[in-house]
Structure formats: C-alpha cells, structure tokens
TORDO-774153 format. One line per 5 residues: number of its first residue (from 1); their letters; for each residue x, y, z of N, C-alpha, C. Coordinates in nm, 2 decimals. Atoms other than C-alpha are relative to their C-alpha. Layout:
N
NUM) A) X,Y,Z,X,Y,Z,X,Y,Z | ...
//
This chain:
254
1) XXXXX) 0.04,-0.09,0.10,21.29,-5.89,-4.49,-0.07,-0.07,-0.11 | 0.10,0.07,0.16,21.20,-6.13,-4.80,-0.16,-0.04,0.09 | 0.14,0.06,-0.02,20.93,-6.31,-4.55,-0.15,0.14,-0.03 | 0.10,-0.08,0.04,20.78,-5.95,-4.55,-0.02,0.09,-0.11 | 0.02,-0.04,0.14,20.82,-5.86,-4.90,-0.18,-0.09,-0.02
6) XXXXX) 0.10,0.06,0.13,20.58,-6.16,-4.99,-0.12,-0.05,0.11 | 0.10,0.01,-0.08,20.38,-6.14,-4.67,-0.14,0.05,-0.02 | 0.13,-0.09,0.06,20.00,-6.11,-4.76,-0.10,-0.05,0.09 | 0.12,-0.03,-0.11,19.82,-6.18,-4.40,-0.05,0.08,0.03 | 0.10,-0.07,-0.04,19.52,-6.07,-4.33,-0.09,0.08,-0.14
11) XXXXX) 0.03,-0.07,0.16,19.46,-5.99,-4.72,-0.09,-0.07,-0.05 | 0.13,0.09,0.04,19.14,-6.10,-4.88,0.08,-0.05,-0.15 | -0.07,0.01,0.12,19.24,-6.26,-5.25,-0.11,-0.07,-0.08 | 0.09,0.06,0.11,19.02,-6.33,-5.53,0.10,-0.10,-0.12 | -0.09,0.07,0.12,19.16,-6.62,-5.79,-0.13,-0.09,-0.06
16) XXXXX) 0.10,0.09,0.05,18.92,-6.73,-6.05,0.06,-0.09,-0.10 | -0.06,0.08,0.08,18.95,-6.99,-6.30,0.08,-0.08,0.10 | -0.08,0.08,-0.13,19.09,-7.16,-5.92,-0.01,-0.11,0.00 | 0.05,0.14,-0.03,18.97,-7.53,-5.96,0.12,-0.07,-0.03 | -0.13,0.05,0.03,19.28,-7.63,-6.13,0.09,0.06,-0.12
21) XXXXX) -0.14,-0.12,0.08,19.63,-7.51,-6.33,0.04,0.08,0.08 | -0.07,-0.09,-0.02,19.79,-7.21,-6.33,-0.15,0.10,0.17 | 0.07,-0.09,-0.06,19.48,-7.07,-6.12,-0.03,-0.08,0.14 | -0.01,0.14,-0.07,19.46,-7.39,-5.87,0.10,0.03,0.09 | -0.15,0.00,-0.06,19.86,-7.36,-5.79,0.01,0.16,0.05
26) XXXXX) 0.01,-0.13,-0.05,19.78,-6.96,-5.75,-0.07,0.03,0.13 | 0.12,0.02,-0.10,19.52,-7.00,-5.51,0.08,-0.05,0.15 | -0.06,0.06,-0.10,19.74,-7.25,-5.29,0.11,0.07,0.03 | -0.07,-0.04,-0.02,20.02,-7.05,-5.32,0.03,0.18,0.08 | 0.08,-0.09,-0.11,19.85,-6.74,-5.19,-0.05,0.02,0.11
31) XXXXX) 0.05,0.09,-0.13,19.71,-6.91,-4.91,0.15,-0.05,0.06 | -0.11,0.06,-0.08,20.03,-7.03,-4.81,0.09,0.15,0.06 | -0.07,-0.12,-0.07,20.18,-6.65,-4.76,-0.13,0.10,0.11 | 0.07,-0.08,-0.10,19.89,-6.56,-4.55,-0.17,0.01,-0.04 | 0.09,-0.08,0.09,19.60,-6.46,-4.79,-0.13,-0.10,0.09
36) XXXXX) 0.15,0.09,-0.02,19.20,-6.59,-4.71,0.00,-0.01,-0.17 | -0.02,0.02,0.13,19.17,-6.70,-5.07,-0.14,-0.05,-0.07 | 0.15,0.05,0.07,18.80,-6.70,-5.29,0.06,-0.07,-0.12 | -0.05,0.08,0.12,18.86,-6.96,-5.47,-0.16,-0.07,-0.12 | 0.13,0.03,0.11,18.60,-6.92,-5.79,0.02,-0.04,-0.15
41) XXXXX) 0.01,0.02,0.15,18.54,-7.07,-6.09,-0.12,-0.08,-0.03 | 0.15,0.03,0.02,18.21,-7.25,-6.25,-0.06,-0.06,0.09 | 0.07,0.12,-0.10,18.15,-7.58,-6.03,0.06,0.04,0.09 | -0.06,-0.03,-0.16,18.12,-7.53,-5.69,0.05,-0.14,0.05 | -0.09,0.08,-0.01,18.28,-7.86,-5.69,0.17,-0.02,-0.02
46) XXXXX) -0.20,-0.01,0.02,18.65,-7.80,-5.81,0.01,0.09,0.07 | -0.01,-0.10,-0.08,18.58,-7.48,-5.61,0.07,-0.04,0.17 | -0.05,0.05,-0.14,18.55,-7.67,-5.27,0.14,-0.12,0.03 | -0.02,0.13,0.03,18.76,-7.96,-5.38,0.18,0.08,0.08 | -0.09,-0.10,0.02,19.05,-7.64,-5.42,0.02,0.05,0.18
51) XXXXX) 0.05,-0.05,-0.12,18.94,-7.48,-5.09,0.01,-0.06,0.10 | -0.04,0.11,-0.06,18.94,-7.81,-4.89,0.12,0.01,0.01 | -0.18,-0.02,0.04,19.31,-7.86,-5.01,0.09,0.12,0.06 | -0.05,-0.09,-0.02,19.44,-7.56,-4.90,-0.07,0.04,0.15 | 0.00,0.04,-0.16,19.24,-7.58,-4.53,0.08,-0.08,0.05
56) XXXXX) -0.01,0.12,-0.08,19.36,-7.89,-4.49,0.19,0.04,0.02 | -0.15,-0.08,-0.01,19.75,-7.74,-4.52,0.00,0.12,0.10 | -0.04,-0.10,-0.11,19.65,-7.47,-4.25,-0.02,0.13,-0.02 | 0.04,-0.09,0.08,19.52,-7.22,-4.51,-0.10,0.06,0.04 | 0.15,-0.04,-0.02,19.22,-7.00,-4.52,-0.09,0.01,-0.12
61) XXXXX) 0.01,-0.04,0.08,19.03,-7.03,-4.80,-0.21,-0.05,-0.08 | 0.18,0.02,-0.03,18.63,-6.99,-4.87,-0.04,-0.05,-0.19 | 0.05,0.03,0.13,18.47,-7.18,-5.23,-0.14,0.07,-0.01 | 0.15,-0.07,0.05,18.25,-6.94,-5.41,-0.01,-0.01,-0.15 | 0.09,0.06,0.15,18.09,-7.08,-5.78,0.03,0.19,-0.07
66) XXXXX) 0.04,-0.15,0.11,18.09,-6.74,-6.07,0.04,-0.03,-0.12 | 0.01,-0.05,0.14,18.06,-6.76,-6.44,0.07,0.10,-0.04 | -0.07,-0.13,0.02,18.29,-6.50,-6.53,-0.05,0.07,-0.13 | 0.02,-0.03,0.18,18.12,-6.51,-6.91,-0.13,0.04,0.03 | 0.15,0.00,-0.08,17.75,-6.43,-6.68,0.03,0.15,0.05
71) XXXXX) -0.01,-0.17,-0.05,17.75,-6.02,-6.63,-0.06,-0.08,0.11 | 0.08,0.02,-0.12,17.49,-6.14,-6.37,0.04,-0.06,0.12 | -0.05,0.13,-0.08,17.68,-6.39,-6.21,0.08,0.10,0.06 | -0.13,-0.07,-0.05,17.96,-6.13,-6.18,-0.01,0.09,0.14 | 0.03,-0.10,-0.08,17.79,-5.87,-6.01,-0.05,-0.04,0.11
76) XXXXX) 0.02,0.09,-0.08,17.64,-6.09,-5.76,0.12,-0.03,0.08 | -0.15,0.05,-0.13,18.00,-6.27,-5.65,0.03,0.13,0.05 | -0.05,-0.08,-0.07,18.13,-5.95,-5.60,-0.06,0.08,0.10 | 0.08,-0.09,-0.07,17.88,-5.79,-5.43,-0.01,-0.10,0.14 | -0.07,0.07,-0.09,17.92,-6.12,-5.21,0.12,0.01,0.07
81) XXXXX) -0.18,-0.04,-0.04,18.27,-6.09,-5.16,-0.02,0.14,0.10 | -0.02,-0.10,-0.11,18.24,-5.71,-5.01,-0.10,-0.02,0.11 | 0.06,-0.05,-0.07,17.94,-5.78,-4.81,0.07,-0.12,0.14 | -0.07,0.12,-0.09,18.11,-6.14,-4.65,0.08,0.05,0.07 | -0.19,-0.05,0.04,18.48,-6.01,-4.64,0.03,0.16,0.04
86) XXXXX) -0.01,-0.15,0.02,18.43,-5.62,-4.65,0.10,0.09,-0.08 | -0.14,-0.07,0.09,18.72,-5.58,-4.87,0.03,-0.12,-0.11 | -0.11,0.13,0.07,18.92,-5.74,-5.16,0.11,0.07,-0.05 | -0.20,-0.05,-0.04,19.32,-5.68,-5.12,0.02,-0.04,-0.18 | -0.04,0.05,0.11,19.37,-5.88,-5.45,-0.08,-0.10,-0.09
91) XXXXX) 0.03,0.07,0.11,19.26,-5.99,-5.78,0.03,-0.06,-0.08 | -0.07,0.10,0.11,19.37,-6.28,-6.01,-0.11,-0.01,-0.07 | 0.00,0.03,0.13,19.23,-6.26,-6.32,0.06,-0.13,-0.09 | 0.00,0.10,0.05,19.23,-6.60,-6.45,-0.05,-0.10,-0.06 | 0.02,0.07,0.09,18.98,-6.78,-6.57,0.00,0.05,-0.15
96) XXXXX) 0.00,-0.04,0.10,18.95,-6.82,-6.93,0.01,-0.09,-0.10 | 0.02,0.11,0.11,18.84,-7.01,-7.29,0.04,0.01,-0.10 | -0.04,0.01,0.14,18.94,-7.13,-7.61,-0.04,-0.15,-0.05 | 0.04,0.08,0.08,18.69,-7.31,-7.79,0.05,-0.04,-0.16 | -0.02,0.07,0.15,18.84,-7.31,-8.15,0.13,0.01,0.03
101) XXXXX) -0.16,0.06,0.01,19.19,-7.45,-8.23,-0.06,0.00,-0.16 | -0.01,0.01,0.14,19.23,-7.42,-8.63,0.03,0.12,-0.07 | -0.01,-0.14,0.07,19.25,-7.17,-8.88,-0.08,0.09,0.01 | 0.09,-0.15,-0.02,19.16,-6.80,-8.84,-0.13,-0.03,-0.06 | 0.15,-0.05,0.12,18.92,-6.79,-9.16,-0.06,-0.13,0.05
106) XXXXX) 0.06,0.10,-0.02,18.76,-7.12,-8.98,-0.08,0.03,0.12 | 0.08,-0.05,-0.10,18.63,-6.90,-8.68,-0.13,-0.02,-0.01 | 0.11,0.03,0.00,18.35,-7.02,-8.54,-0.10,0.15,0.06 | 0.02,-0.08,-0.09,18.09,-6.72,-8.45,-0.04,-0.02,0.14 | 0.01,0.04,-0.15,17.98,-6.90,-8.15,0.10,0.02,0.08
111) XXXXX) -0.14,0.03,-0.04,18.33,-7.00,-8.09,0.05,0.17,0.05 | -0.08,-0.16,-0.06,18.45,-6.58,-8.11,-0.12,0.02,0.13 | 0.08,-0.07,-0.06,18.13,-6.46,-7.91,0.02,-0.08,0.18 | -0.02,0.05,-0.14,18.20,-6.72,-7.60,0.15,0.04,0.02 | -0.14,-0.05,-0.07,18.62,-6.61,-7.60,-0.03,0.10,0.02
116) XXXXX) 0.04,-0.17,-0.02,18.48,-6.25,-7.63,-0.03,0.02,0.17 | 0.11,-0.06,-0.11,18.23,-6.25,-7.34,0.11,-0.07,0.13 | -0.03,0.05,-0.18,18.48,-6.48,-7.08,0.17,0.08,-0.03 | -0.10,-0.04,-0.06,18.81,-6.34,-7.14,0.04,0.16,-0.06 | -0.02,-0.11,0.04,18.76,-6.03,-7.25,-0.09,0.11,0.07
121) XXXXX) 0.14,-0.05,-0.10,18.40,-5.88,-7.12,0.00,-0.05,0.17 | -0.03,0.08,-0.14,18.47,-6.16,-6.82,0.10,0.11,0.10 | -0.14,-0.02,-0.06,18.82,-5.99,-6.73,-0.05,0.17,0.03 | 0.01,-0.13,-0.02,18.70,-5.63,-6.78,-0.10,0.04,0.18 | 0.08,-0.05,-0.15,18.41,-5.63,-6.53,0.04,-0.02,0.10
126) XXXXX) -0.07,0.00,-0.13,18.60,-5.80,-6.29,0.12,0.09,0.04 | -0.10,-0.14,-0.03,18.88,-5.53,-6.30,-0.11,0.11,0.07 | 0.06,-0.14,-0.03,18.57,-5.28,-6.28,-0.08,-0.04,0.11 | 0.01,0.01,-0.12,18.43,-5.46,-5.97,0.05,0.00,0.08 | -0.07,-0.05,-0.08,18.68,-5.47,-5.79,0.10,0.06,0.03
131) XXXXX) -0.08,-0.10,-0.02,18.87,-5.18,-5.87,-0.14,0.10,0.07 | 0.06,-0.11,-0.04,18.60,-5.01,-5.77,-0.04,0.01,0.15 | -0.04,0.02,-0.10,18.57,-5.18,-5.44,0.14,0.04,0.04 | -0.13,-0.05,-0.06,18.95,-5.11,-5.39,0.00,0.12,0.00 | 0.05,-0.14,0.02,18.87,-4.76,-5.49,-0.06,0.04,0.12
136) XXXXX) 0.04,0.01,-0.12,18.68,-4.75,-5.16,0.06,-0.03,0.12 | -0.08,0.04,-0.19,18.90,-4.88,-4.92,0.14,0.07,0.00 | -0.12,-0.11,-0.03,19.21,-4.70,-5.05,0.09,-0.06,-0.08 | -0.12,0.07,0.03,19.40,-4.97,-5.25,-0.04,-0.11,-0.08 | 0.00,0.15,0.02,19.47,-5.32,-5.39,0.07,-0.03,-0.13
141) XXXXX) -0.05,0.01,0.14,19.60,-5.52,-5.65,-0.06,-0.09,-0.13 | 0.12,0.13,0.09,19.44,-5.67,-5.96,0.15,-0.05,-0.10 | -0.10,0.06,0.07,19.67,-5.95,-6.17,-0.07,-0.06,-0.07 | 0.09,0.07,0.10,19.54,-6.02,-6.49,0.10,-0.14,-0.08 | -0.04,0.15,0.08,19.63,-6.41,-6.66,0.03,0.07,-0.15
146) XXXXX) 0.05,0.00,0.14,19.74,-6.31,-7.02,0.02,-0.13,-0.08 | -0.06,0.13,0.05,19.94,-6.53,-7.24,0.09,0.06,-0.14 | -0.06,-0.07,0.12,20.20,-6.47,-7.48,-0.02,-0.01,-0.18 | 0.05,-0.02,0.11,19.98,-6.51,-7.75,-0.07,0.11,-0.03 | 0.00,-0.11,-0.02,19.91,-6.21,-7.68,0.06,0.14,-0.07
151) XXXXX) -0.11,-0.09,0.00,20.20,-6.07,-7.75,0.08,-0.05,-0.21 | -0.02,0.07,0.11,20.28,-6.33,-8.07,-0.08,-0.06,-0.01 | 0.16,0.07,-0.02,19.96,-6.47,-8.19,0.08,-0.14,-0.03 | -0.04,0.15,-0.03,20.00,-6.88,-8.15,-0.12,-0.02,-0.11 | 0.07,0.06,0.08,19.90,-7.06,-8.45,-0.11,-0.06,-0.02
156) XXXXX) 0.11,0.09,0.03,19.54,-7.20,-8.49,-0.01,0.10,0.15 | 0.05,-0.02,-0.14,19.47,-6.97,-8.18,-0.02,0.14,-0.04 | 0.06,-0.12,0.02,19.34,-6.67,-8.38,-0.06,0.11,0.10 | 0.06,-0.08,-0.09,19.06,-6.55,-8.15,0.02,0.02,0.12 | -0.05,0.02,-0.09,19.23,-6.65,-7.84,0.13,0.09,0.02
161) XXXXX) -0.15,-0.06,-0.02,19.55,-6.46,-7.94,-0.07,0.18,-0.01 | 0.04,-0.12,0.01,19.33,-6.16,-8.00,-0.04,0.06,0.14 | 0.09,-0.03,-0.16,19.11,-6.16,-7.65,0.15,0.02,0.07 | -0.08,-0.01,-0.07,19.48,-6.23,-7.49,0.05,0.16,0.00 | -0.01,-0.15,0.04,19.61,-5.90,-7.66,-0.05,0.09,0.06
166) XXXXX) 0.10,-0.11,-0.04,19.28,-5.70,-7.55,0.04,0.00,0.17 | -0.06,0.01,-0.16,19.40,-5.83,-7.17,0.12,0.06,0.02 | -0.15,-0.07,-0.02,19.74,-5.67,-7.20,-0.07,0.12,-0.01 | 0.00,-0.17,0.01,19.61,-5.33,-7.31,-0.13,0.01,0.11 | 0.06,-0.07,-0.09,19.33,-5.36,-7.07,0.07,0.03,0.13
171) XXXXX) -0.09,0.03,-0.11,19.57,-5.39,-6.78,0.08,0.12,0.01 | -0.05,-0.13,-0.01,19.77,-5.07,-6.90,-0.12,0.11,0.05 | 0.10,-0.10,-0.03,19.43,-4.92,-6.90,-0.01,0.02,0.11 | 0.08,0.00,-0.12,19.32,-4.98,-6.60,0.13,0.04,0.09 | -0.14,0.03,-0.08,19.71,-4.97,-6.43,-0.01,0.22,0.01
176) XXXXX) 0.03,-0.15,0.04,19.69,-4.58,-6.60,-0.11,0.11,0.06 | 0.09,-0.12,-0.05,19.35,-4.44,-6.48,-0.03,-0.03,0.17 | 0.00,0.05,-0.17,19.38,-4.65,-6.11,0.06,0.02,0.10 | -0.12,-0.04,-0.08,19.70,-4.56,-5.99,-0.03,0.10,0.13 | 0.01,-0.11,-0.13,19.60,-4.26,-5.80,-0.08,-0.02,0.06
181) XXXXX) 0.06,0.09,-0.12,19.38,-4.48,-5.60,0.08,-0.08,0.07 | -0.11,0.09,-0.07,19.66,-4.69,-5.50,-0.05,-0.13,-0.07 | 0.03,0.14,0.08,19.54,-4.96,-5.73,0.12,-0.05,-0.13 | -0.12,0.03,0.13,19.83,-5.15,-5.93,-0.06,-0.13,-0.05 | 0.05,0.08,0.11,19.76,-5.35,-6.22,0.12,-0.01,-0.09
186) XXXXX) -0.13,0.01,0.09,19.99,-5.57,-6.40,-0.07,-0.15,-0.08 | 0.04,0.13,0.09,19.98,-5.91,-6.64,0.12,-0.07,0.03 | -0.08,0.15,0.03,20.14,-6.25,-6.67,-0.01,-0.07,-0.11 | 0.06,0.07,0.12,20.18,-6.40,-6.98,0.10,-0.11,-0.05 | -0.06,0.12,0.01,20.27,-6.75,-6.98,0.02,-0.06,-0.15
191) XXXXX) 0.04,0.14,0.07,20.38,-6.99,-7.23,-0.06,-0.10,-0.02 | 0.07,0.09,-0.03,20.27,-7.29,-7.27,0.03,-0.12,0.05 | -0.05,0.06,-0.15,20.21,-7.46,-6.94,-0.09,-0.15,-0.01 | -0.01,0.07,-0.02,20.14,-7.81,-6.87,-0.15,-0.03,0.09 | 0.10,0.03,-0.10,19.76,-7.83,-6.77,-0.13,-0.05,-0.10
196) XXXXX) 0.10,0.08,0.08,19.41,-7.96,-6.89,-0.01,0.12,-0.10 | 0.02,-0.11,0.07,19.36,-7.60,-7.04,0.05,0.00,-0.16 | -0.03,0.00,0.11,19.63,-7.63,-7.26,0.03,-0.16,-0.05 | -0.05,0.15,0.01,19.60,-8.05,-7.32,0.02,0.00,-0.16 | 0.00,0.00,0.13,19.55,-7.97,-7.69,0.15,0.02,-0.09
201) XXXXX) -0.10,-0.03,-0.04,19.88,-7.85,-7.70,0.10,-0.10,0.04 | -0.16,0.03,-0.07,20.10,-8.00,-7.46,-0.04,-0.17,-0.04 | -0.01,0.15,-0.01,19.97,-8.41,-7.50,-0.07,-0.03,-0.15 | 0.01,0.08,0.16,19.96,-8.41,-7.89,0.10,0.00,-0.06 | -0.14,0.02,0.09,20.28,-8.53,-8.02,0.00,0.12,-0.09
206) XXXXX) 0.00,-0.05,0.16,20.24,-8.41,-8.35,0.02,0.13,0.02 | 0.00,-0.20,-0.02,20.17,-8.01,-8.22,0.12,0.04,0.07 | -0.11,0.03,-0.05,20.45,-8.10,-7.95,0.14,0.05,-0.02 | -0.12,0.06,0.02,20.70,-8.20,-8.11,0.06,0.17,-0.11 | -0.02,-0.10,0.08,20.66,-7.84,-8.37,0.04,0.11,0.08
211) XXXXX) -0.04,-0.11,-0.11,20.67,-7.57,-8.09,0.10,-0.07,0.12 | -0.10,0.02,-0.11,20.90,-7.75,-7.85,0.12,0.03,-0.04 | -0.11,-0.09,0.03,21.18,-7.62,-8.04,0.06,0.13,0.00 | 0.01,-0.16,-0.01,21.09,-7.27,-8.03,0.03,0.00,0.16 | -0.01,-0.04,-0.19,21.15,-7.30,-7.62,0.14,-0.04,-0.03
216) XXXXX) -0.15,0.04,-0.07,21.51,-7.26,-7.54,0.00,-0.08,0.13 | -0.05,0.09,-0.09,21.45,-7.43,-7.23,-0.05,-0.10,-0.01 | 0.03,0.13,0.02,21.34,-7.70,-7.41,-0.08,-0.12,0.09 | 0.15,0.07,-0.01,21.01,-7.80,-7.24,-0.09,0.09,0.02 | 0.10,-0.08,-0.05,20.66,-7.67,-7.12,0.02,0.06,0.16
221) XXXXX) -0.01,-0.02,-0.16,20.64,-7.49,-6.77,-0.16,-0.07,0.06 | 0.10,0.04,-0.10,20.46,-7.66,-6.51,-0.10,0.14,0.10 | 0.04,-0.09,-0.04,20.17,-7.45,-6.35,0.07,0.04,0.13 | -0.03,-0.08,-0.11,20.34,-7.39,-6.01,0.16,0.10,-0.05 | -0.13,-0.08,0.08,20.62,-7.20,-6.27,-0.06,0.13,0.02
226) XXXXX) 0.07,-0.15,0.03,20.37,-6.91,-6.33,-0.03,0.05,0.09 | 0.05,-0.08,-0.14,20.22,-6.87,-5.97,0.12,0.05,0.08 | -0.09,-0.13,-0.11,20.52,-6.73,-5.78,0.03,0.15,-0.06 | -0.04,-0.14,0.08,20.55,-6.45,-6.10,-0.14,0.07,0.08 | 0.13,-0.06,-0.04,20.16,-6.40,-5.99,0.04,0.07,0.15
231) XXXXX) -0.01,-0.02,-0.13,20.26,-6.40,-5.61,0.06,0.11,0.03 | -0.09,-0.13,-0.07,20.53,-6.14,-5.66,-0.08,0.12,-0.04 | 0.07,-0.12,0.04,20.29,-5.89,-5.86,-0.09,0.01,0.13 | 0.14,-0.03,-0.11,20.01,-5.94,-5.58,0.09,0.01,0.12 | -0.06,-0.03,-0.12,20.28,-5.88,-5.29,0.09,0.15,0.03
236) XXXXX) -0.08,-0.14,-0.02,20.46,-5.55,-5.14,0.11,-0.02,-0.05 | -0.10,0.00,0.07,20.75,-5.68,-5.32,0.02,0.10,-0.12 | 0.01,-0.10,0.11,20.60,-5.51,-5.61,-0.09,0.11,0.02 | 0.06,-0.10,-0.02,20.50,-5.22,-5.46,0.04,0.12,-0.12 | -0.05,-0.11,0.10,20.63,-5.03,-5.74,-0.02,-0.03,-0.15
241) XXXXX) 0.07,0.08,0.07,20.51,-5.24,-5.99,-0.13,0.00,-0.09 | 0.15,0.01,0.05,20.22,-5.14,-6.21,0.00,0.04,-0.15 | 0.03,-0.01,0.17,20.09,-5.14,-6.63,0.12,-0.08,-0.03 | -0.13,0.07,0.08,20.38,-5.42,-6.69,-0.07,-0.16,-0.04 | 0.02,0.17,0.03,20.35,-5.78,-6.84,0.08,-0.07,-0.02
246) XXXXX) -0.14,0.13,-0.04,20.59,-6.05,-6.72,0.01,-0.09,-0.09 | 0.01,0.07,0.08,20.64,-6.27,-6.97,0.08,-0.13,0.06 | -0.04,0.10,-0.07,20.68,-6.63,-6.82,0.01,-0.14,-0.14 | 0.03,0.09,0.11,20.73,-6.86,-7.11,0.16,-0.08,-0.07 | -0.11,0.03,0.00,21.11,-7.02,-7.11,0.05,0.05,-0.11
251) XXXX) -0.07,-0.08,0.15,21.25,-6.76,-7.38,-0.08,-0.01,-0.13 | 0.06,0.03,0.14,21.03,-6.87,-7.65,-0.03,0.13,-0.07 | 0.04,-0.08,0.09,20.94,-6.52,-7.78,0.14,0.08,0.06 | -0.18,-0.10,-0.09,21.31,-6.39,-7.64,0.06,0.07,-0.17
//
C-alpha cells in the first residue's frame, strides 16, 4: 500500500530551479519513485550534470535549460515538454531569486523588478502553462516552492518575503479555479535550508548565530528535508490534498 501511495511511474515531472538544493534533491527524489524528471533551470550544465546523476542511479531523467524570469523562454520549454513528452503529470515550482539582503527602504529597483519577474511572473506562467496542458489531458499536480517568509517576512528579506507571500495566494488561486479539472495545487514553505541559495544566511556566523534560536530544533534543514514534503504533495498519497501550504521549517514560526 505505502509503495503505491508514493508510486509516480510512468509520470512525466517538471522541477525547475533542479541543478542543485532543495530543487536538485527534488528531482532525484522523484526519479527515484518512478517519475521521467525535466530537470530545468538556466545552465544546461547543472541541468545535465543533475540529469546524468539520476541516470546513472537507474532513473529517467531528460536536461532541458529555461529562464523562468524569460516569458519567451517559458513558452518555448513548455511547448517542448508537451510536444517531446505529450503530457506533464507534475509541476515543481522552484526556481527562484533574491538579489537584495538589507533593509526594506534600501530596495534596489533592479533588485524588486528581477524577484518580481522570476518568482512571481516566473511561477505564475508556469502554473498557467501547465495547468493548462493538464487541463487537456484530464489532471495533474503543480507544487509551488514558497518559504516561510512568506508567511513571517524574514528580516533584510523585504522583497523576497513579499514575492514568497504572492506564491502562497497564487497557489490558493489557482488550487480554487483548477480543481474541477482535477488539477491540485498546493505549497511548501521551508525554513531555512542549508544550500548555496540560502549561503548568506546559513554560513555567516554573525546572521547564524541570531535566528538559530528561533528554531526549536535547533539547526537548519538539509535540502533532502523539504523534498519528501514535495514528493507527498506530487503523489496519490495526497490525492485529497489541494490550496494548502506545508510549512517545513523545524517549528520556527510554531
């Protein structure tokens, strides 16, 4: 019974932001219950590097390059994806930036207009590409990355805690008007995990040493923490499962 709760052979699976982290450890961990796994994010180097890695364990899994912050780029992969593939079973929503670290009133406009366009503009079209492919075939699931800044904006992470925010309510959005296609839509919103993403963060004493007290389990989570919450939203486990956001972050906002 559990093997076919979290069985996803024969299922196509999109994971961007896949080269490495939380989107990396998602990728392999998908591929390991069955999935063919597009593993995209900018360089078609960390792409194949990803992709490789997860052949070579017995996997299936194809490297395709997309800009998620590139409308053009977007419509493109996806339009790849259905013509390759003929379908996409599941969506990970993952990549994602954060150029400024400092004070709100120190917003850079560059700095807002690039978190804007990749994890906000980025996340939407890819819900609306391939919800709309799933819309077509009868189904699927899309799993958006949030972060629990989201939820509690994280200090010096103004713009970042705002875009995360707009990802939670896009996710109800989209969970709300997709359903009666059989499309479920849900979030994850990690703490803070232990990757290049967040190095600013996790490998500066000084920032460290201030929020490591706020975690009752008294450290960071490692990225393969947050991929099995991803695995159960993207599996018939949670077939019942849709507009929620898991909050993966060792009690810190408890």
């Amino acid at each position: 019974m559990t093997d076919k709760l979290f069985d996803l052979s024969g299922k196509i699976a999109i994971v961007t932001g896949a080269s490495r982290g939380i989107g990396e450890a998602t990728a392999k961990m998908l591929a390991e219950r069955g999935a063919h796994v597009i593993v995209s994010s900018r360089k078609i180097e960390g792409c194949e590097a990803v992709a490789e890695a997860i052949r070579a364990d017995g996997g299936e899994a194809t490297a395709l390059p997309c800009h998620i912050g590139e409308p053009d780029q977007m419509q493109e992969f996806f339009e790849t994806v259905k013509r390759d593939f003929g379908r996409i079973d599941i969506l990970v929503n993952n990549a994602a930036t954060n150029p400024s670290f400092g004070h709100i009133l120190d917003t850079d406009v560059t700095a807002f207009q690039k978190t804007v366009d990749v994890n906000v503009r980025g996340y939407f079209y890819a819900c609306l590409y391939a919800g709309r492919i799933m819309k077509e075939q009868g189904g699927g699931v899309i799993v958006n990355n949030a972060s629990i800044a989201g939820i509690t904006p994280g200090p010096m992470m103004g713009i970042y805690s705002v875009t995360k925010a707009a990802v939670i309510n896009m996710t109800k959005a989209f969970a709300k008007e997709c359903g009666q296609f059989g499309i479920r839509v849900n979030a994850v919103a990690p703490g803070v995990t232990d990757t290049k993403f967040a190095s600013a963060l996790v490998h500066n004493e000084q920032v460290l040493n201030q929020f490591l007290p706020t975690i009752p389990l008294g450290r960071v989570a490692e990225p393969d923490e947050i991929s099995p919450v991803i695995l159960f939203l993207a599996s018939p486990a949670a077939s019942y499962v849709s507009g929620a956001t898991y909050v993966v972050d060792g009690g810190s906002i408890a």
